[in-house]
C-alpha positions as CSV (number, residue, x, y, z in Angstrom):
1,X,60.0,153.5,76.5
2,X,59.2,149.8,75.7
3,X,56.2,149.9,73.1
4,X,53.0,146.7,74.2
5,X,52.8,144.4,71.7
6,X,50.0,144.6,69.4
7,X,47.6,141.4,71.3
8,X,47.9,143.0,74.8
9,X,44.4,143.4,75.6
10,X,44.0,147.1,77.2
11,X,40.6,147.8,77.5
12,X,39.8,146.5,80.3
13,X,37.0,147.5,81.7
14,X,34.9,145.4,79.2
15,X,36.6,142.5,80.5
16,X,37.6,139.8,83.0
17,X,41.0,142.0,84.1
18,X,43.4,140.7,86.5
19,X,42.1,142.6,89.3
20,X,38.7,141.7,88.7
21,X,39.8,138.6,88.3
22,X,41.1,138.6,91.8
23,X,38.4,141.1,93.1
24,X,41.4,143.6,93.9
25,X,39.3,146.4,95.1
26,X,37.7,144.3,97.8
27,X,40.8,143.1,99.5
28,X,43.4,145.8,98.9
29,X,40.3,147.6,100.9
30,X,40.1,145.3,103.5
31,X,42.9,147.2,105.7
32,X,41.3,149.8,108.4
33,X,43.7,150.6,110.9
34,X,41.9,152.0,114.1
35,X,44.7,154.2,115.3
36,X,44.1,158.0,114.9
37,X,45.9,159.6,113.6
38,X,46.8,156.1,111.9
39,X,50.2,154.5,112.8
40,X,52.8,153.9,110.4
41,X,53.1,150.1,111.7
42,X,49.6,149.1,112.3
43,X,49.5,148.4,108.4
44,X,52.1,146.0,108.8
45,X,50.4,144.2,111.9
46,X,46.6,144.2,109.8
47,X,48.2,142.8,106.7
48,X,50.5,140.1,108.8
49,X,47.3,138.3,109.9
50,X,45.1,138.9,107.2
51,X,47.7,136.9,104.7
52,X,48.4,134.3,107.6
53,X,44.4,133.8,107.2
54,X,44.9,133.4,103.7
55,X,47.3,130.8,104.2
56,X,45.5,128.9,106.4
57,X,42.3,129.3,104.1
58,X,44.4,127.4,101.5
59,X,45.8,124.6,104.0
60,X,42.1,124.3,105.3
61,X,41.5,123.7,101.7
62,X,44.6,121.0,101.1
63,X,43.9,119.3,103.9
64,X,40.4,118.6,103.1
65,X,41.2,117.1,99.9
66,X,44.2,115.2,101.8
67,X,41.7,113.5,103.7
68,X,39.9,112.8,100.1
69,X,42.7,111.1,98.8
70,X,43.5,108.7,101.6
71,X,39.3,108.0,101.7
72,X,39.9,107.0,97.8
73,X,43.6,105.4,99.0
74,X,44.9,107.6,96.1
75,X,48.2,107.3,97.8
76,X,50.2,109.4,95.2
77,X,47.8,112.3,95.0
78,X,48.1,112.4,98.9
79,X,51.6,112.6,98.9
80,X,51.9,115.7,96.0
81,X,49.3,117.6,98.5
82,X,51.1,117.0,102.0
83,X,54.2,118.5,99.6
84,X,51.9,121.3,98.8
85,X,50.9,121.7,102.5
86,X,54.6,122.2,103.2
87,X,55.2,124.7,101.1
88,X,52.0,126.6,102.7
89,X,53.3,126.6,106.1
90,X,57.5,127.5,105.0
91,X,55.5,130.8,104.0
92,X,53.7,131.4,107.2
93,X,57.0,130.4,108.9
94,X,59.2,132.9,106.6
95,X,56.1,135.6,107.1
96,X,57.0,136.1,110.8
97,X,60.5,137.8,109.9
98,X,58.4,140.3,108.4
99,X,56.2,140.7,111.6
100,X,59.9,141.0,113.7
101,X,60.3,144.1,112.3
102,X,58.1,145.7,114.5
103,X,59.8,147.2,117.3
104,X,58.2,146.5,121.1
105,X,57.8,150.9,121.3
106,X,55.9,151.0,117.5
107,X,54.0,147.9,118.7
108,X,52.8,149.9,121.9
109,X,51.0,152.7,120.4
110,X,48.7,150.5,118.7
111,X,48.0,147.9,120.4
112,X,45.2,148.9,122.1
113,X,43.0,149.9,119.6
114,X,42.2,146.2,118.5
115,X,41.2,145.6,122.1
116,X,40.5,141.8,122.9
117,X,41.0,140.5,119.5
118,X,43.7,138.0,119.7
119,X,45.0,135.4,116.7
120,X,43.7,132.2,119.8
121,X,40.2,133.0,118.2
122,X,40.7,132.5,114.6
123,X,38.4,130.1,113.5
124,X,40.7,128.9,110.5
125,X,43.5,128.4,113.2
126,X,41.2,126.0,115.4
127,X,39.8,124.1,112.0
128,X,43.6,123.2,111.1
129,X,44.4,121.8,114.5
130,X,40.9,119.9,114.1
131,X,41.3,118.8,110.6
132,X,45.2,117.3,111.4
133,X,43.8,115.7,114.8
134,X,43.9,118.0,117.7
135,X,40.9,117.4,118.8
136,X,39.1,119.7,122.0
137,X,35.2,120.1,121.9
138,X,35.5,122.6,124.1
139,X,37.4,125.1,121.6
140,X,34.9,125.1,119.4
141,X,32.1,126.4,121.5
142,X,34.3,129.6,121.6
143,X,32.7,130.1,118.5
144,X,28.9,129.5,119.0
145,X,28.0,133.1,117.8
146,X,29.1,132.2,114.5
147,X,26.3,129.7,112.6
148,X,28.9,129.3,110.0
149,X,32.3,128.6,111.6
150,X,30.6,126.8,114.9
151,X,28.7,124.6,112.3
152,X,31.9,123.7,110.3
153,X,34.0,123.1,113.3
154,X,31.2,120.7,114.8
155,X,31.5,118.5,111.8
156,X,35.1,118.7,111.1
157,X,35.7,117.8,114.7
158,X,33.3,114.4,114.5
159,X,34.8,113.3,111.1
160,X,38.0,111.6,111.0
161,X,41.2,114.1,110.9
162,X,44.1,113.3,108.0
163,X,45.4,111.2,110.2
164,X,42.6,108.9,111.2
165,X,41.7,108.8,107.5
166,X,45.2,107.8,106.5
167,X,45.1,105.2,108.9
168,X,42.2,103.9,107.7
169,X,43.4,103.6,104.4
170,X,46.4,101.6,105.8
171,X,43.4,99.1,107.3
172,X,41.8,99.3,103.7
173,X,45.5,98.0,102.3
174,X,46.4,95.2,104.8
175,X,48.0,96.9,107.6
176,X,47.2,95.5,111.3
177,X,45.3,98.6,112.9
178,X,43.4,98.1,115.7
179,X,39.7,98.7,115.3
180,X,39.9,100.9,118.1
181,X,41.1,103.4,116.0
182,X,39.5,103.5,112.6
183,X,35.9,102.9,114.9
184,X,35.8,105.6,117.5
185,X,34.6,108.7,118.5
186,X,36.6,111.3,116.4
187,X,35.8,114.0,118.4
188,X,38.1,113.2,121.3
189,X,42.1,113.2,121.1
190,X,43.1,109.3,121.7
191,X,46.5,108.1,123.2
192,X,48.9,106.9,121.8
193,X,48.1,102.7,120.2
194,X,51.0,100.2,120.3
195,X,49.0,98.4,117.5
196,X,49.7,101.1,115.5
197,X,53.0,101.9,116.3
198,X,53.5,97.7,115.1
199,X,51.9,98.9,112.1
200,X,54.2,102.1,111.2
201,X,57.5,100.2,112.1
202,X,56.7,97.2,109.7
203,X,56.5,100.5,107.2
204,X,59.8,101.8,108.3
205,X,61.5,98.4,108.8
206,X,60.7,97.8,104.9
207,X,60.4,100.8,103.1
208,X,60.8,99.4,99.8
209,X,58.0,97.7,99.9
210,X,55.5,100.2,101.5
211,X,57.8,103.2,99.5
212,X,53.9,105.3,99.3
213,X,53.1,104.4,102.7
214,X,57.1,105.4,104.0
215,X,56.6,108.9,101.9
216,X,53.1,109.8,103.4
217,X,54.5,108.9,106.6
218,X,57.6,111.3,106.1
219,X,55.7,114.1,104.6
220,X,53.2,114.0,107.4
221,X,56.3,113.9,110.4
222,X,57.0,117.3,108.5
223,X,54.2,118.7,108.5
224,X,53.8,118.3,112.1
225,X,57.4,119.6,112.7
226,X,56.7,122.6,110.3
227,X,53.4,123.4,112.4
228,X,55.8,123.2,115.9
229,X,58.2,125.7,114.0
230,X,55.3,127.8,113.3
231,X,53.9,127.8,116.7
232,X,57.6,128.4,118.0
233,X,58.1,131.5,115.6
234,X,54.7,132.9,116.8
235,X,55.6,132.9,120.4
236,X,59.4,134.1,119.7
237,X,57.8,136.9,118.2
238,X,55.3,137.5,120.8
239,X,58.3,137.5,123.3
240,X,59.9,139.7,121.1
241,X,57.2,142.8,120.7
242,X,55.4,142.5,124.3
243,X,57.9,140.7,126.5
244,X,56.1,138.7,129.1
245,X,52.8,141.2,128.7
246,X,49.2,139.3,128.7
247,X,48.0,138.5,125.9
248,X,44.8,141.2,124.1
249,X,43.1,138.2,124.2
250,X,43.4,137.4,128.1
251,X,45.9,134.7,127.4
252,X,49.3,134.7,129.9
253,X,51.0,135.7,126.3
254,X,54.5,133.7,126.0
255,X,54.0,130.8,128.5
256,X,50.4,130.4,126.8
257,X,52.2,130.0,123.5
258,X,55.0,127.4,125.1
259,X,52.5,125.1,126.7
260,X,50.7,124.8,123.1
261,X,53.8,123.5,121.5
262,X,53.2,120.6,124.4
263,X,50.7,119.1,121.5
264,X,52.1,117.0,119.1
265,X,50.0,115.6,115.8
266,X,50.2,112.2,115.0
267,X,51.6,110.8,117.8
268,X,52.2,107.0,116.6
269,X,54.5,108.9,114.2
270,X,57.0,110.5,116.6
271,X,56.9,107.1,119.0
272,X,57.8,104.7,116.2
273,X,60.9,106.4,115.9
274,X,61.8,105.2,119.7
275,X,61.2,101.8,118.1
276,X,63.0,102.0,115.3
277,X,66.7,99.7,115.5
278,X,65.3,98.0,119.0
C-alpha cells in the first residue's frame, strides 16, 4: 500500500478541501430523476444537460470578456479567448456520443416524466446565440417569468454582440465600416453589408499586414462552424432516440432542429469567402 507523504494535509474538515472548494455536496446532489422506480438511463439524460449548462455557463462567460477585449482592441487577448471558446464547444460536441448511447426503448420509459421541459428553453442557450449575434426579441420574452434571466437577456440583446464589437474595433483601427453598422439598433439581426464585406477582404487579400485581424477572423469562422456542428449533433441525436416524435417541448423535434442550422453568425464572414480570388 503506497504510504501519503508527510505534507499531505488530511484533516480536512478544518479546511478549504477540494470538495468544499468546489461545493461537491451541492452539485453531485443536484440529480433527481423523476422515474419510479428510477430508470437506469435517466441519470445519464439529467447529467448530459446539466454539464452542457455548465459549458455554456463558461462560454457565456468567454464571450463576455471577448466582447471586452475587442471594446479595449486588445486584439491578442481576443484571439487566446475565441481559442478558449473552441475548446468549450469540441467538449459539448464530443459530449453527445455520450448522450448516443441511449437507446430509442431506454429513452421511452422516461421521457415522460420531465413533461414539457425541453433544452429550446434554456436561458444560457438563448444568451449565447444573443451574445454571438443572433438576435430575436421575441425569444426572449419566453422568459419573462424569470426577473433574472429576462433582465440579462434584455440587455445582452441591445448591446453589441462579439461581432458588432469586433467590428467596431476594426472602425477604431482604420478599417472602412459603414456607420450603419457600428450605430444601430443591436437588438435586431441585420443583413448582410457589402461595406463590410470590402473591409474583411482587404484583411484576407493582405494577411500579413492585418495577421491579428486575419486570426480573429479565422477563430471566429470556427466558432460559428463549431456551433453548426453542435446544433447538427443535437438534432442527429434527437433523430436518433425519438425518430421523427414532437419535441417535449411542443417543437416538430428533427425538422425544428434542421431549420435552426438555417442561421448562420457572422455573416460578412462566410460571404467574403465568395469574394475571395474574384
Amino acid at each position: 500500500m503506497r504510504k501519503l507523504e508527510p505534507g499531505i494535509h488530511t484533516d480536512l474538515a478544518r479546511r478549504k478541501s477540494y470538495g468544499g472548494y468546489l461545493q461537491l455536496d451541492k452539485i453531485l446532489s443536484a440529480q433527481a430523476p423523476l422515474s419510479s422506480p428510477a430508470h437506469h438511463d435517466e441519470m445519464l439524460f439529467i447529467i448530459q444537460h446539466q454539464v452542457a449548462e455548465l459549458w455554456f455557463k463558461l462560454m457565456i462567460h468567454e464571450l463576455e470578456a471577448l466582447a471586452q477585449a475587442f471594446r479595449e482592441d486588445r486584439l491578442h487577448r481576443a484571439q487566446k479567448t475565441l481559442l478558449r471558446v473552441k475548446r468549450i464547444q469540441h467538449q459539448m460536441i464530443d459530449q453527445w456520443s455520450v448522450l448516443n448511447t441511449l437507446t430509442p426503448s431506454e429513452y421511452a420509459e422516461f421521457r415522460h416524466v420531465f413533461g414539457d421541459a425541453s433544452g429550446f428553453q434554456s436561458p444560457q442557450y438563448r444568451l449565447v446565440e444573443f451574445l454571438l449575434g443572433n438576435r430575436n426579441a421575441a425569444l426572449a420574452e419566453l422568459h419573462k417569468h424569470s426577473d433574472y434571466w429576462y433582465t440579462r437577456l434584455k440587455q445582452t440583446l441591445s448591446a453589441p454582440s462579439v461581432y458588432d464589437e469586433f467590428l467596431i474595433s476594426m472602425c477604431r483601427q482604420g478599417f472602412d465600416i459603414p456607420e450603419v453598422c457600428t450605430e444601430r439598433d443591436f437588438s435586431h439581426t441585420r443583413d448582410v453589408n457589402t461595406g463590410v464585406v470590402r473591409a474583411l477582404k482587404a484583411i484576407y487579400n493582405d494577411p500579413e499586414t492585418h495577421w491579428p485581424q486575419y486570426e480573429i477572423c479565422e477563430s471566429m469562422m470556427d466558432v460559428a462552424n463549431n456551433f453548426q456542428l453542435w446544433r447538427f449533433s443535437h438534432m442527429k441525436s434527437v433523430e436518433r432516440v425519438i425518430g421523427h416524435k414532437r419535441g417535449t417541448g411542443g417543437s416538430s423535434g428533427v425538422s425544428f432542429l434542421k431549420r435552426a442550422m438555417d442561421e448562420e453568425f457572422f455573416p460578412e464572414l462566410i460571404q467574403v469567402r465568395t469574394e475571395i480570388g474574384r
